[in-house]
py3Dmol code that shows the C-alpha trace and the ligand (Angstrom):
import py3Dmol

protein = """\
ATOM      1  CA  UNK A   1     242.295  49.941  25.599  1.00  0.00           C
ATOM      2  CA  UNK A   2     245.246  50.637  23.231  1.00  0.00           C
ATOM      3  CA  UNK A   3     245.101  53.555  21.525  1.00  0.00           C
ATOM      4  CA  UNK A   4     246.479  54.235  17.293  1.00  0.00           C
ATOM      5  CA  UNK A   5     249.868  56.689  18.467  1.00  0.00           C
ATOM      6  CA  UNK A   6     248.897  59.496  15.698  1.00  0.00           C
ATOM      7  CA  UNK A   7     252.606  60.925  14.588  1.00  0.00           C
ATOM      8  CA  UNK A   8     252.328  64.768  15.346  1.00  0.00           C
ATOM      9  CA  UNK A   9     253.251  67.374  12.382  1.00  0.00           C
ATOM     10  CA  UNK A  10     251.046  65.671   9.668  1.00  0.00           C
ATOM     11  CA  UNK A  11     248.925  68.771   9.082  1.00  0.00           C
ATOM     12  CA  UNK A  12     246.399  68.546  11.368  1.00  0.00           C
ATOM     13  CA  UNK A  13     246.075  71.404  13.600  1.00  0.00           C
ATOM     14  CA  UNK A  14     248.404  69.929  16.911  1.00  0.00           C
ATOM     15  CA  UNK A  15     245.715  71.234  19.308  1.00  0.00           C
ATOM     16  CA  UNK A  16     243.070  69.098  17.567  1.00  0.00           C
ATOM     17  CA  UNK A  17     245.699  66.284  17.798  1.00  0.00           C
ATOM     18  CA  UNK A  18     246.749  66.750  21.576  1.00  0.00           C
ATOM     19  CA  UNK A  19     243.161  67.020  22.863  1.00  0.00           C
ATOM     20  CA  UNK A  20     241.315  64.820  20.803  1.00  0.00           C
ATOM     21  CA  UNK A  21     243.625  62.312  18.962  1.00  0.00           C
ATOM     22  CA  UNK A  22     246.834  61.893  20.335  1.00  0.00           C
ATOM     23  CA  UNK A  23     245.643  59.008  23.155  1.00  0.00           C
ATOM     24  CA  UNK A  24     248.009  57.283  25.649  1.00  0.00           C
ATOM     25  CA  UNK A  25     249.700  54.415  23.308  1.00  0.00           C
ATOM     26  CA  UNK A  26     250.072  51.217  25.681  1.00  0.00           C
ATOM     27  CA  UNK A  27     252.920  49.087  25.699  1.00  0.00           C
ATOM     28  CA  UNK A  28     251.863  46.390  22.954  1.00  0.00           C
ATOM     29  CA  UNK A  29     252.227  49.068  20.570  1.00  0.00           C
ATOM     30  CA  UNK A  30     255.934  49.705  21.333  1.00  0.00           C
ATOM     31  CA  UNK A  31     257.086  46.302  21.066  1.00  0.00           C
ATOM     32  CA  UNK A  32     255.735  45.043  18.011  1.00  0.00           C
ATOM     33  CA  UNK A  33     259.486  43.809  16.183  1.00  0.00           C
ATOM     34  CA  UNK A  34     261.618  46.087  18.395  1.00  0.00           C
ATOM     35  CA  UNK A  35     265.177  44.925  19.226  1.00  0.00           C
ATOM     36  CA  UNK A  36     265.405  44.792  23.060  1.00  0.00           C
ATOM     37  CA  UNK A  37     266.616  47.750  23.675  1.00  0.00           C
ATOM     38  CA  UNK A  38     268.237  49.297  26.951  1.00  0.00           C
ATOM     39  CA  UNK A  39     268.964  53.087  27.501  1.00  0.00           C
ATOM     40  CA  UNK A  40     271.385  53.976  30.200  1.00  0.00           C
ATOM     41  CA  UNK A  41     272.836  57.534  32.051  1.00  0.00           C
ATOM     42  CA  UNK A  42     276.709  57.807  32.595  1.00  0.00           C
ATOM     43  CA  UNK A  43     277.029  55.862  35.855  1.00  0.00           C
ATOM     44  CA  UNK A  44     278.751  58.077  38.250  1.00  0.00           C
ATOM     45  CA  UNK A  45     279.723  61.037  36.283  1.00  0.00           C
ATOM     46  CA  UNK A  46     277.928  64.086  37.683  1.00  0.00           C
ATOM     47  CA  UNK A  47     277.273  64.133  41.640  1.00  0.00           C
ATOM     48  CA  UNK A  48     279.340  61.336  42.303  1.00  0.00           C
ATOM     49  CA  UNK A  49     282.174  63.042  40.462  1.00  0.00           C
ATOM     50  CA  UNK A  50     284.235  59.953  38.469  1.00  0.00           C
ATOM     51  CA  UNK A  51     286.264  61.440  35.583  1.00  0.00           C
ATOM     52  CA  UNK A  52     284.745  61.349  32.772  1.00  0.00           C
ATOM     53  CA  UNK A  53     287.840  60.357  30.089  1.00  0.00           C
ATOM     54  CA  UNK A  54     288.197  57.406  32.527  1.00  0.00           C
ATOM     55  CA  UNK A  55     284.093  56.436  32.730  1.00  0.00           C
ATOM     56  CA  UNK A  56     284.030  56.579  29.168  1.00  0.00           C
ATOM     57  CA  UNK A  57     286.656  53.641  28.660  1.00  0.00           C
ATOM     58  CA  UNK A  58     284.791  51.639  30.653  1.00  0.00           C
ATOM     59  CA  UNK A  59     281.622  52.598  29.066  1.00  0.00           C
ATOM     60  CA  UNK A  60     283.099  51.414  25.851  1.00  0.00           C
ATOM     61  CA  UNK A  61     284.863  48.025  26.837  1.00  0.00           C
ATOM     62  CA  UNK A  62     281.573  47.306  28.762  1.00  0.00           C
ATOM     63  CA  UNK A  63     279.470  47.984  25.813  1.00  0.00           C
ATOM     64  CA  UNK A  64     282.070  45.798  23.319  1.00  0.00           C
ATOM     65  CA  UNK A  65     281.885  43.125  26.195  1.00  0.00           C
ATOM     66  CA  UNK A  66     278.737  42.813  25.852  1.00  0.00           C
ATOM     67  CA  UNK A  67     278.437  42.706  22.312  1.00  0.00           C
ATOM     68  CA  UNK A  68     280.595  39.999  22.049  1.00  0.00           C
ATOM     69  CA  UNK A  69     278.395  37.471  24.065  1.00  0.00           C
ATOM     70  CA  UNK A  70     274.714  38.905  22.868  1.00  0.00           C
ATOM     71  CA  UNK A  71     273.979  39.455  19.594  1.00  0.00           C
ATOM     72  CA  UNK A  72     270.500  40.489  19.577  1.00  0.00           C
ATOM     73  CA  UNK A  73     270.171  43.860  21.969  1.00  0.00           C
ATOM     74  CA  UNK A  74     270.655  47.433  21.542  1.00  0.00           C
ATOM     75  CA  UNK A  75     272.604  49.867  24.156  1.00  0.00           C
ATOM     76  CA  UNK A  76     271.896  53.873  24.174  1.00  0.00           C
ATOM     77  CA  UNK A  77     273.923  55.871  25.896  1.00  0.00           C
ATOM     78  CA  UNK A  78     271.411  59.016  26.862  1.00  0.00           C
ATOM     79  CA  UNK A  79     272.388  62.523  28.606  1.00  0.00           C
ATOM     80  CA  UNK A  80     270.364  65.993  28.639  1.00  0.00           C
ATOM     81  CA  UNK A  81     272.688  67.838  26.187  1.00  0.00           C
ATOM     82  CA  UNK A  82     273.621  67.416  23.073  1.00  0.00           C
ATOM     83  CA  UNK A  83     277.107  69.384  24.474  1.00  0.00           C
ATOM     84  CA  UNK A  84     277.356  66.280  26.557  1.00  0.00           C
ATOM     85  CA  UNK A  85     281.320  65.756  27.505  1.00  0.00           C
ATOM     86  CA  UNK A  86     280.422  61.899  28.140  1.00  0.00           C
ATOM     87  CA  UNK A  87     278.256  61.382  25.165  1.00  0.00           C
ATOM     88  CA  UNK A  88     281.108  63.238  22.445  1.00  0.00           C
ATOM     89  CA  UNK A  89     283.962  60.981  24.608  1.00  0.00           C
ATOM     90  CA  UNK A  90     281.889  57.544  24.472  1.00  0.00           C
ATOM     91  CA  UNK A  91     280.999  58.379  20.335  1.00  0.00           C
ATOM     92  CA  UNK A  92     284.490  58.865  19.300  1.00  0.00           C
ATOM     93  CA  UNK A  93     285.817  55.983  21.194  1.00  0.00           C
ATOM     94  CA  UNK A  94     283.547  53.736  20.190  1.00  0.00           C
ATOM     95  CA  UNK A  95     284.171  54.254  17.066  1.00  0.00           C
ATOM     96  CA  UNK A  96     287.788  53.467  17.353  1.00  0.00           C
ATOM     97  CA  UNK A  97     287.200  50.322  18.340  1.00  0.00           C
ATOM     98  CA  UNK A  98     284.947  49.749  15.717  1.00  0.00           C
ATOM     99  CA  UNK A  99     281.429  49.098  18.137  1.00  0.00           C
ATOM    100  CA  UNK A 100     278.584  48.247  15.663  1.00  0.00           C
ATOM    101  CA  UNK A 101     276.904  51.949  15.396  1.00  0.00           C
ATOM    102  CA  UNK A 102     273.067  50.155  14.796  1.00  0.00           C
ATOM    103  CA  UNK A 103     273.857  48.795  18.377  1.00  0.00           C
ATOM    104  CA  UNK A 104     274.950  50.599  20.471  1.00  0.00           C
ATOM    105  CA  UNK A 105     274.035  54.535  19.745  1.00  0.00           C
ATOM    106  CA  UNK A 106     273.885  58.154  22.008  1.00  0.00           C
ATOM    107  CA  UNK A 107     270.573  60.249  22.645  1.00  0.00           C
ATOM    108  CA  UNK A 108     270.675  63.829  24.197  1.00  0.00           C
ATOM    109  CA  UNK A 109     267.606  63.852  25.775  1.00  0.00           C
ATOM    110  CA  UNK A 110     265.583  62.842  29.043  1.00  0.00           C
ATOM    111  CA  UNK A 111     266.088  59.806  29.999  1.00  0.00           C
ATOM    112  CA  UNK A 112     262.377  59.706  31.033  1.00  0.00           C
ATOM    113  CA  UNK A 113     260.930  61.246  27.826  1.00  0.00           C
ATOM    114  CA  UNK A 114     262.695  58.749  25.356  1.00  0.00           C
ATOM    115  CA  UNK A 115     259.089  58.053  23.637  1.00  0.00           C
ATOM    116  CA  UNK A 116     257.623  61.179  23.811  1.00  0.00           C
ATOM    117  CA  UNK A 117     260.345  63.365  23.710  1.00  0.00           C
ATOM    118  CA  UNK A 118     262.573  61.223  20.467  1.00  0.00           C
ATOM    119  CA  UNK A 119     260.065  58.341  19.398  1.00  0.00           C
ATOM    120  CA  UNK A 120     262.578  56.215  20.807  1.00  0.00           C
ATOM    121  CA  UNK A 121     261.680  52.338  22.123  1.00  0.00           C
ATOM    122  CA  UNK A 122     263.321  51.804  24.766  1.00  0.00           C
ATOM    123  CA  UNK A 123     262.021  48.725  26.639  1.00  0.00           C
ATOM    124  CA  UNK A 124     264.378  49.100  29.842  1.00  0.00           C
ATOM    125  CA  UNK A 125     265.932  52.094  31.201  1.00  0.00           C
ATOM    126  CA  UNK A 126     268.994  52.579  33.950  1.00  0.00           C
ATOM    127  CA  UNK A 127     268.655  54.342  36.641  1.00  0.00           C
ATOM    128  CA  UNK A 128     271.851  56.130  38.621  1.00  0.00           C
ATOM    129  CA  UNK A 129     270.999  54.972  41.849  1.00  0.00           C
ATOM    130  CA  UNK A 130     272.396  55.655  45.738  1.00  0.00           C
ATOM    131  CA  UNK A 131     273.020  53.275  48.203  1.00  0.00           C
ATOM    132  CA  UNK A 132     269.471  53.586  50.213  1.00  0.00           C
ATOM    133  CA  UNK A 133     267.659  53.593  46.224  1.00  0.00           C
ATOM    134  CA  UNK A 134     265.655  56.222  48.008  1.00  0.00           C
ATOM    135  CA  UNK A 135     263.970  59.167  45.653  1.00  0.00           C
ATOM    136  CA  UNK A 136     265.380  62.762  45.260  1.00  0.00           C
ATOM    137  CA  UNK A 137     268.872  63.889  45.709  1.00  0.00           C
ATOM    138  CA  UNK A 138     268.798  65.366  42.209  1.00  0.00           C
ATOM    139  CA  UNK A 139     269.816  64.185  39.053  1.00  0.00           C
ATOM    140  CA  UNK A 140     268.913  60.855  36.770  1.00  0.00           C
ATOM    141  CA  UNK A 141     267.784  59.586  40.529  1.00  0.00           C
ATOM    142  CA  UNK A 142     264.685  62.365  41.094  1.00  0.00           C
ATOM    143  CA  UNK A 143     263.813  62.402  37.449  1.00  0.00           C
ATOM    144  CA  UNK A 144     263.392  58.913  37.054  1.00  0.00           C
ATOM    145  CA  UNK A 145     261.397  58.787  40.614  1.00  0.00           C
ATOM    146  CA  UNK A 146     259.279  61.377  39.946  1.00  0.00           C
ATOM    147  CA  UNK A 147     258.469  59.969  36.485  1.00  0.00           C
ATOM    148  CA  UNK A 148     257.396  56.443  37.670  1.00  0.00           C
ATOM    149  CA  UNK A 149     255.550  57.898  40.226  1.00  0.00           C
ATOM    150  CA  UNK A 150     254.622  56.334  43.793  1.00  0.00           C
ATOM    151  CA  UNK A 151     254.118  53.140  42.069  1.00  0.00           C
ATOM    152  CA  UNK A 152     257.656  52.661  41.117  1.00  0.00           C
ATOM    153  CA  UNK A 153     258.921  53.628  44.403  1.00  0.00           C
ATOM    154  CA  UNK A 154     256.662  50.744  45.922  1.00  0.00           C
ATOM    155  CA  UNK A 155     258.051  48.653  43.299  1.00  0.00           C
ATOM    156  CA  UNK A 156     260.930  49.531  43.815  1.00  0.00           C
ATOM    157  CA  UNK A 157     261.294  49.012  47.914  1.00  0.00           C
ATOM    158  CA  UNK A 158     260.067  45.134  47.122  1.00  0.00           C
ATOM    159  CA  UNK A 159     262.734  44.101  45.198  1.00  0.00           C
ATOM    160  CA  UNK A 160     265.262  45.735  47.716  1.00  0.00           C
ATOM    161  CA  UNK A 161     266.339  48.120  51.010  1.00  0.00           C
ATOM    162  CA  UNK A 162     269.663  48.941  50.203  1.00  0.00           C
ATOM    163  CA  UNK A 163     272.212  48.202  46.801  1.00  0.00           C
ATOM    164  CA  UNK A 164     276.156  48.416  46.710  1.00  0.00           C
ATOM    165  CA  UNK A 165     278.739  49.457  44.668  1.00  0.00           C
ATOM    166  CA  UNK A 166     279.417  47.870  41.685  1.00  0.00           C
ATOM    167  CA  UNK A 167     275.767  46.307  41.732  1.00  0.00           C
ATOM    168  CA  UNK A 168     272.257  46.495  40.205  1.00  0.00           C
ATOM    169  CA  UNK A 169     268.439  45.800  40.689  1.00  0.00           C
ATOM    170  CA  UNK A 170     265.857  45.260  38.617  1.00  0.00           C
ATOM    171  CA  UNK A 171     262.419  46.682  39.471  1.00  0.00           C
ATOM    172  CA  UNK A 172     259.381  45.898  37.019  1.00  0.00           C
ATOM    173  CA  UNK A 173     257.303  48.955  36.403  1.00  0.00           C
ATOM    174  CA  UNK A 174     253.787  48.912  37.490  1.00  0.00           C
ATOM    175  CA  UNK A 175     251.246  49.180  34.682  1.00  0.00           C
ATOM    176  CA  UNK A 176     249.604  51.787  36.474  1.00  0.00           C
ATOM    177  CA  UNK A 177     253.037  54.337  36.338  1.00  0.00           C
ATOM    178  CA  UNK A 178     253.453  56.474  33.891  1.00  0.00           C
ATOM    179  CA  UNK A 179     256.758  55.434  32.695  1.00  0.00           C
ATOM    180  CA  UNK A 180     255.084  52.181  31.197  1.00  0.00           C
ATOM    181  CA  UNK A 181     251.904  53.999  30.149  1.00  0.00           C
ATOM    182  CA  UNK A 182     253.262  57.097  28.019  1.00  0.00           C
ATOM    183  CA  UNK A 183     256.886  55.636  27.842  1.00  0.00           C
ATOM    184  CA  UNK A 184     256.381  52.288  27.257  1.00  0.00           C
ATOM    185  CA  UNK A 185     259.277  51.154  30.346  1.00  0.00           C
ATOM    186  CA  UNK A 186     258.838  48.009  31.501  1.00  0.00           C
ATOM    187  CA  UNK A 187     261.859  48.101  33.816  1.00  0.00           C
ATOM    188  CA  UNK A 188     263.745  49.928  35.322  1.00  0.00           C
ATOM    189  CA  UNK A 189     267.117  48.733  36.488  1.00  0.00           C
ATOM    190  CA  UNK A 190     268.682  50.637  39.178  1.00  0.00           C
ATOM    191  CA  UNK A 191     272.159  50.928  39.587  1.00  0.00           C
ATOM    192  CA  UNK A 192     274.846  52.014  41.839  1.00  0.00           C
ATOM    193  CA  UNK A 193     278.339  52.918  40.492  1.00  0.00           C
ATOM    194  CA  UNK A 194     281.513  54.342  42.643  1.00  0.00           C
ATOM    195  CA  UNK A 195     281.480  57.615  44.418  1.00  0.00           C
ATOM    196  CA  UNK A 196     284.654  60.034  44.493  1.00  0.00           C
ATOM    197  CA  UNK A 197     282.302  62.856  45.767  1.00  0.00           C
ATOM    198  CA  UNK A 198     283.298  63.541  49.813  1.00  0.00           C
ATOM    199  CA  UNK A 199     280.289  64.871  50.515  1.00  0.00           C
ATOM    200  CA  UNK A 200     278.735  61.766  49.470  1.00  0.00           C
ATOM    201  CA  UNK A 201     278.656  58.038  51.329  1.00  0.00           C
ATOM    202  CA  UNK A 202     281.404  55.535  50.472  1.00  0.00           C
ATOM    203  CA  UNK A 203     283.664  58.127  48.443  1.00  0.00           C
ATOM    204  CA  UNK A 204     286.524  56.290  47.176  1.00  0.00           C
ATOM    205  CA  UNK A 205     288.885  59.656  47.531  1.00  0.00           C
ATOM    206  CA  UNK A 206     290.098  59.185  43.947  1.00  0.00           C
ATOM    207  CA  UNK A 207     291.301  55.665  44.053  1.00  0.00           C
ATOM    208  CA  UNK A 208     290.795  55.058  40.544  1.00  0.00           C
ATOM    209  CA  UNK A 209     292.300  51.568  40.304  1.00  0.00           C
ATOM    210  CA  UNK A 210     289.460  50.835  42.423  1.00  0.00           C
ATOM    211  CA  UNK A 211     286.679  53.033  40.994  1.00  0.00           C
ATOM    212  CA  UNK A 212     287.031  51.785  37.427  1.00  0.00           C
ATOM    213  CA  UNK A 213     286.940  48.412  39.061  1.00  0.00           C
ATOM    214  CA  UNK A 214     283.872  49.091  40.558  1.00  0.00           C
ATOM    215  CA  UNK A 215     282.505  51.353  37.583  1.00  0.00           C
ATOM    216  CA  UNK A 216     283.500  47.931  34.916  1.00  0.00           C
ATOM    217  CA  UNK A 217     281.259  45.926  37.536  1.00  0.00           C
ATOM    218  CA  UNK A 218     278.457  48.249  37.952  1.00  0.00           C
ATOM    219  CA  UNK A 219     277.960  48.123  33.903  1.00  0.00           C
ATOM    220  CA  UNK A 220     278.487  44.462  33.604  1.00  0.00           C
ATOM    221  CA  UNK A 221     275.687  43.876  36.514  1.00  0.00           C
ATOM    222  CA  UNK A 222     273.532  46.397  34.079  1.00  0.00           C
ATOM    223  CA  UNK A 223     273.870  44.876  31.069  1.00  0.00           C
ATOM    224  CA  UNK A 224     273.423  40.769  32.214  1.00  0.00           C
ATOM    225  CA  UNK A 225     270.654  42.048  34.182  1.00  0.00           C
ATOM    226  CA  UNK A 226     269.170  43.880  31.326  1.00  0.00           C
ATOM    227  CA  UNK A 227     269.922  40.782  29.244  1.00  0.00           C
ATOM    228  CA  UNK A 228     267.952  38.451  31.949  1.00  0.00           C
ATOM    229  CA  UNK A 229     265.161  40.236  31.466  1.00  0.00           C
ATOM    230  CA  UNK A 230     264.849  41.054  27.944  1.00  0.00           C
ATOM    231  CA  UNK A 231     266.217  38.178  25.931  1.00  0.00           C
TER     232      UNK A 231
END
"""
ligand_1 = """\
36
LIG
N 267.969 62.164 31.502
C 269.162 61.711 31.036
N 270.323 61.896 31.690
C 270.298 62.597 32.834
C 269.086 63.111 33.383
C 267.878 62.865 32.654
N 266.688 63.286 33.087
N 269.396 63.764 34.534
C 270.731 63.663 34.702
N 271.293 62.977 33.684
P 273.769 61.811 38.269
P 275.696 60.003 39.603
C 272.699 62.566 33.485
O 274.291 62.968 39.046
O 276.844 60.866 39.195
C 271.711 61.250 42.761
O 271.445 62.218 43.681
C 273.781 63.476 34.017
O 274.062 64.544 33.107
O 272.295 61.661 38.149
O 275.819 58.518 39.419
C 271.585 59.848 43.331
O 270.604 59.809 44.346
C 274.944 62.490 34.116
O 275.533 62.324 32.815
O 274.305 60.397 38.877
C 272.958 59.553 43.850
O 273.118 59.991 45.185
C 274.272 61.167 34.492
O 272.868 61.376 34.237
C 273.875 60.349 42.962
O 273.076 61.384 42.379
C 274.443 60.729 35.947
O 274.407 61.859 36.796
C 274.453 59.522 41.828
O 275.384 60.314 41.122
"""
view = py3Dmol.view(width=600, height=400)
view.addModel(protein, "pdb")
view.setStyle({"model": 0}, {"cartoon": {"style": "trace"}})
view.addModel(ligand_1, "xyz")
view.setStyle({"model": 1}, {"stick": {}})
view.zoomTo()
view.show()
């Protein structure tokens, strides 16, 4: 059964509140008259290496892209810092070109804490995926697996074996993981942008005509695919 979500900090003593009160909220009680609303890592930025001035033009035309077509969804942009290179470079040029600020907004945070962690209500969330959408191999990837638990890995192997460049899957999360218990995440959508890391598979060797091709893709297959789902 659903749970009241008591705010914390109201004066109650917080161990009261976190062993008594504070019970798992369930999903009904993020949606009541919520935008739609999609939070997404920079695609490609950390292990696989894509410059980051670069990623974050295409963040921004994909985002104003996107905006143009839908008019009802919200975008976040989330990374673990607030010293994030990606998330100061995607705020001030999004801002130049004028992208509605209510819209389309940055977190510093985990991407896998949005609700707990920042009372954020994020119905979907992007996952930066590789080519096998196996677990582990560090970053976004092994947070968001270990998060959703074995349930989103089963999930996550019927929708698909393998995922290319430039292209993205959406997995439903079982009710049983916790990412839609605690988080309230009914999908994840994992994608899988371009690779200029050698050590890694299908690494573009910094053909960037190519890579922001694929990168411009990768974030348009996101977004209509988070727009399938959620509008
Ligand atoms: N919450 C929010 N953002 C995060 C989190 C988190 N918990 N963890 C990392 N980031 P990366 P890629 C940010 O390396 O470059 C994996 O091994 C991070 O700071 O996760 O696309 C896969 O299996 C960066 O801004 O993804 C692939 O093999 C962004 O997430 C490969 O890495 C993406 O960094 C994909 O590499």
């Amino acid at each position: 059964p659903c749970a009241m979500v008591i705010e914390k900090g109201n004066g109650v003593g917080q161990d009261e509140l976190d062993n008594d009160l504070l019970q798992k909220p369930c999903v009904s009680d993020f949606q009541w008259n919520d935008v739609p609303t999609l939070a997404f890592p920079s695609i490609s930025t950390s292990d696989f290496q894509f410059n980051m001035d670069k990623a974050s033009d295409v963040i921004v035309e994909a985002v104003a892209d996107f905006f143009s077509k839908v008019d009802k969804a919200k975008l976040i942009l989330v990374d673990l810092s607030p010293k994030s290179k990606m998330l100061s470079l995607v705020k001030v040029k999004a801002s130049k070109k004028n992208v509605n600020t209510y819209r389309f907004s940055t977190y510093a945070g985990d991407i896998t804490r949005l609700y707990t962690g920042g009372g954020l209500h994020c119905n979907v969330i992007a996952n930066a995926s590789n080519w096998r959408l196996k677990p582990g191999g560090g970053g976004v990837n092994t947070a968001i697996f270990s998060a959703g638990g074995k349930a989103l890995e089963i999930a996550t192997k019927e929708q698909a074996d393998t995922i290319s460049p430039g292209s993205s899957i959406i997995v439903p999360v079982p009710t049983i993981s916790p990412l839609y218990q605690r988080e309230g995440v009914t999908h994840v959508i994992h994608v899988l942008g371009p690779n200029m890391n050698p050590q890694r598979p299908n690494c573009l060797k910094d053909d960037y005509v190519k890579g922001c091709k694929v990168l411009s893709e990768a974030y348009s297959s996101l977004f209509n695919n988070f727009a399938s789902i959620a509008l």
